[in-house]
N, C-alpha and C positions, 0 to 999 in steps of 0.2 A: 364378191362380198360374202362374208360367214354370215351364216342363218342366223348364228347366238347376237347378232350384230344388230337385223333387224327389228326385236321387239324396242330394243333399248330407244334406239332413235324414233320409233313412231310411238313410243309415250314420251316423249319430247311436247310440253304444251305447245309447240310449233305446229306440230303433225298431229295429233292425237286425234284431233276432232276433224280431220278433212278427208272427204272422200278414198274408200278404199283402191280406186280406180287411179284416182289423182295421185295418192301417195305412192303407186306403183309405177307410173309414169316418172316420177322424182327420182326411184331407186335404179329404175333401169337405166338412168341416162348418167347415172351418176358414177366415179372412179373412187376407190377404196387402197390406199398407199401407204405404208411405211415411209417413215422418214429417221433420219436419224439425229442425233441434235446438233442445234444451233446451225440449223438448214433455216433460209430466211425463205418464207413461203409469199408471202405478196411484198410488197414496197409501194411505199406511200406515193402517190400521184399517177399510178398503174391501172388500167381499166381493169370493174370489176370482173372478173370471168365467171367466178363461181361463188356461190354461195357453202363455206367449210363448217363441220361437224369433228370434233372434237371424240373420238370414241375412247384411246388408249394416250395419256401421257400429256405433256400441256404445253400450252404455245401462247409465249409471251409479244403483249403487242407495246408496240413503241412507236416513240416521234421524235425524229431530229430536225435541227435548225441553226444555222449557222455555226456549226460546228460543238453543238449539244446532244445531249439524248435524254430522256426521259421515257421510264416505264408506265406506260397507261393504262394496262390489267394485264391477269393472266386468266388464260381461259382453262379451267379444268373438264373433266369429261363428267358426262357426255352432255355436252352444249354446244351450240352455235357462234360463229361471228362473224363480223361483216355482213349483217342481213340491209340495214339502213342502205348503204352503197348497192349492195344487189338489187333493190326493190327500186331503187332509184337511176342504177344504171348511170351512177356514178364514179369518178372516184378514188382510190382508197383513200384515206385520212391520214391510216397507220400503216407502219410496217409491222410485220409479224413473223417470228421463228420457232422452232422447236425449241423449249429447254433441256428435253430429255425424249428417248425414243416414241414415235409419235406413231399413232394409227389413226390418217385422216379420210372421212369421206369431203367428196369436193361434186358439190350437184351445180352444174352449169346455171349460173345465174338466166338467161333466156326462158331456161323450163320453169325456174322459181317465179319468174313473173309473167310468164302463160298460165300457169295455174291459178297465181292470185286473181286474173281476169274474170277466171270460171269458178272458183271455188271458195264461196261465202264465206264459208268456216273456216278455211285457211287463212284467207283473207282479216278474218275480225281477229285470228289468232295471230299475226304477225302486225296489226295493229296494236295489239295490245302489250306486246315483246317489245315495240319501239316503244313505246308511251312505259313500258317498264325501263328502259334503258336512258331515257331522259330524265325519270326521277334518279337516278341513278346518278348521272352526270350531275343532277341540279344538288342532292345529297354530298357530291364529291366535291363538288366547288363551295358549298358551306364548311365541307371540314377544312379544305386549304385557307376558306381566306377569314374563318373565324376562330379557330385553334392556335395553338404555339404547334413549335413543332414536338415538343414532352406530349402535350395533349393529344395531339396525332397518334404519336406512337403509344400512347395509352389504352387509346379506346382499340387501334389496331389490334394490342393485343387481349384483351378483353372480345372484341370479336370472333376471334379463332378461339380462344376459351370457349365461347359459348357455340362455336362450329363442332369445336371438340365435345361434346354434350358436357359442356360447366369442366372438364377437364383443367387443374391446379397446373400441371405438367404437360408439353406436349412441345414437337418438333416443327421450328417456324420450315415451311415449306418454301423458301425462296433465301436466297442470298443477301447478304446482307448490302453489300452492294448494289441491289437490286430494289431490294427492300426500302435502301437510304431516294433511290429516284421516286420510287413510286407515294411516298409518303412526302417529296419536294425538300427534300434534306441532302446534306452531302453527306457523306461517310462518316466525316468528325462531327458534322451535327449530329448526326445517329448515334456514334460513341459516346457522345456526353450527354446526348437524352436518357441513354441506356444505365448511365451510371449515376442521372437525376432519378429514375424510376428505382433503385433500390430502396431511396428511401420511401416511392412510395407501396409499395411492398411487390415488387418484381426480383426477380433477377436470371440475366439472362446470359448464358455460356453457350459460345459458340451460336449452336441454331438451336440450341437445349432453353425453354423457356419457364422457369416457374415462377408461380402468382403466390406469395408467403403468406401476401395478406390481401384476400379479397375486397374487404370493405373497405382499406387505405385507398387500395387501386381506383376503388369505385367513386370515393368520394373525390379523389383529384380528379377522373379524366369527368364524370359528370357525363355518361353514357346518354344519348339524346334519339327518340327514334326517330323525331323528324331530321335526324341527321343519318344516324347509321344505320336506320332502315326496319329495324326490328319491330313486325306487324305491321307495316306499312307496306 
């Protein structure tokens, strides 16, 4: 593991607050790997082994069923996933892959929940990571089953605007393809929301996105933060 590697991950609100003892315990036992993309790193119904860290590149998770797929997030760096299943020793939910060249650490889930046994701070902090990832869920299942799919893709992008600090212009970071599952739309739905939103002041080429007219935008999708999270 590179040194430049370690601060990153122990200001992690995961780590930040837990024993300097404990968190060295976590680093030692842990593998640090390249991947190259569209490597599928766990599959859904797989015992967990490890709890993953996200340092370089991003890893998109998904779920299939009966011959479906759907995108469930994408994780960017530097973050965690699969904690829920690690701490539970459960599991996985999701299947998960690289999108693009990846630098993962993978701390054996056994050490992740010996330490939560002994380490208060860790412990309240990985309580509070799952109780953030459930509003999350609960946030996500309000935009599916109370929005069209324009509105989805509205406030979507409105969100990355505002990730962008308020940025008019800027590059969707995912496929559109990709974009159309994870939003619960097909493809042609997504083409003809895309070409609903011009009139409300988008418009959107290739992965190139510009906002013409903020306050049209605003006043369709009707941005909500107990839905999209903002200060909550």
């Amino acid at each position: 593991m590179r040194a430049i590697d370690v601060p990153k991950i122990r200001a992690l609100a995961l780590f930040s607050n837990m024993e300097d003892e404990n968190f060295e315990r976590l680093v030692r036992g842990a593998y640090v790997q390249n991947f190259p993309p569209q490597i599928e790193l766990i599959t859904e119904g797989d015992p967990c082994d490890f709890l993953y860290i996200v340092i370089e590149g991003n890893v998109e998770l998904f779920a299939t069923w009966n011959g479906r797929e759907t995108v469930m997030a994408t994780i960017h760096p530097v973050s965690t996933f699969i904690l829920a299943a690690t701490i539970k020793d459960a599991p996985y939910l999701m299947s998960g892959r690289t999108t693009e060249k990846c630098r993962l650490m993978m701390i054996p889930s056994q050490d992740v929940r010996a330490v939560f046994d002994k380490d208060n701070a860790f412990a309240r902090s990985v309580v509070t990571e799952l109780a953030d990832c459930y509003r999350s869920v609960v946030r996500s299942s309000k935009n599916l089953r109370l929005r069209t799919s324009v509105e989805r893709l509205a406030n979507y992008i409105i969100r990355h605007s505002n990730a962008a600090d308020g940025k008019e212009r800027f590059e969707l970071k995912i496929e559109k393809r990709r974009l159309a599952s994870y939003l619960n739309m097909t493809p042609e739905n997504l083409s003809r929301s895309i070409k609903v939103l011009q009139e409300k002041g988008v418009k959107v080429t290739n992965t190139s996105v510009e906002i013409t007219d903020m306050d049209a935008l605003h006043e369709f999708a009707k941005p909500a933060a107990l839905i999209d999270g903002f200060g909550q």
